[in-house]
C-alpha positions as CSV (number, residue, x, y, z in Angstrom):
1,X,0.4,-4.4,22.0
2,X,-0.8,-7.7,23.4
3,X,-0.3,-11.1,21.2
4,X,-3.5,-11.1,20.6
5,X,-4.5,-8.0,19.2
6,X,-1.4,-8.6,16.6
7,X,-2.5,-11.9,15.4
8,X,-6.1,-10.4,15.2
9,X,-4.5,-7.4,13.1
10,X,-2.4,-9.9,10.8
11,X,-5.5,-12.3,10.5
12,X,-7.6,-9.4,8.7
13,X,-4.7,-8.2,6.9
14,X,-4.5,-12.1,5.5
15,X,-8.4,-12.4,5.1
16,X,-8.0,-9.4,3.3
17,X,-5.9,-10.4,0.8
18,X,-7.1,-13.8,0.0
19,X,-10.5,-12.0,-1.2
20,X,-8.6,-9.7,-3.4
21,X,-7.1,-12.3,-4.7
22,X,-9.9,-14.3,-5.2
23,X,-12.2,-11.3,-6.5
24,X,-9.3,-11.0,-9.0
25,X,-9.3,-14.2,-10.0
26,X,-13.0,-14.1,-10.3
27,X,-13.2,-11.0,-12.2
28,X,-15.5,-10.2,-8.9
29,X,-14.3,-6.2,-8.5
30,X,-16.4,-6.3,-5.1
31,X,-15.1,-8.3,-3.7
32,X,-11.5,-7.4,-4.9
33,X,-12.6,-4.2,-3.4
34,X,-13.6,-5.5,-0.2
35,X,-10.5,-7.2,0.4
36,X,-8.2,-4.5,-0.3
37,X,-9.9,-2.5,1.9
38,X,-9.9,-4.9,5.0
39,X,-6.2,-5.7,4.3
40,X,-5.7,-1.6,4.6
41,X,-7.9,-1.6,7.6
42,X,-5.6,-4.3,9.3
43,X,-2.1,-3.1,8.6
44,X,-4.1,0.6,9.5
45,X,-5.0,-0.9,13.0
46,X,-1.4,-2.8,13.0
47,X,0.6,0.6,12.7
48,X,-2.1,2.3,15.2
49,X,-1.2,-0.3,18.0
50,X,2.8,-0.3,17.4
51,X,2.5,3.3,17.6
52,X,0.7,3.5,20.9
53,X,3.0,0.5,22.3
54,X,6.0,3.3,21.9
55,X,4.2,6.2,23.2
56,X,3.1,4.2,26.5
57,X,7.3,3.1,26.2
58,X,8.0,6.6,25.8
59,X,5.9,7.6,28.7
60,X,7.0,5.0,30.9
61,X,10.9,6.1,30.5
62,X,10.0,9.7,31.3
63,X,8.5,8.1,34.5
64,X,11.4,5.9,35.6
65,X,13.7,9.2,34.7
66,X,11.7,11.5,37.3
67,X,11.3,8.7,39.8
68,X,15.0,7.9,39.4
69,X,15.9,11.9,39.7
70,X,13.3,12.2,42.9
71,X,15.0,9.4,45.0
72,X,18.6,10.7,43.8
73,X,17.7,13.9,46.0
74,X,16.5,12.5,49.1
């Protein structure tokens, strides 16, 4: 996962919780709502991209493996 995409993930996550907090503190349940849910959606989106990153790792190992058994024939 690029740097990016992580900061943008951790920036929701963060956005998210500040209007929890302050919808708490404002007895505003909406908006306590509202941030819950976009502090979900951003460690949701976090786990989604740290769990492709290791599939695409996975995938390139298996690659390097058969590449490294090809040439190892010849």
């Amino acid at each position: 996962m690029g740097g990016f995409d992580k900061a943008k993930d951790k920036a929701e996550q963060l956005i998210g919780s500040a209007k929890e907090k302050l919808g708490d503190a404002t007895d505003n349940e909406k908006l306590a709502n509202e941030g819950r849910g976009e502090e979900l959606k951003g460690k949701a989106k976090e786990e989604w991209h740290d769990l492709s990153e290791k599939g695409d790792d996975k995938l390139h190992d298996a690659k390097e493996r058969l590449t490294d058994d090809d040439e190892g024939r010849r």
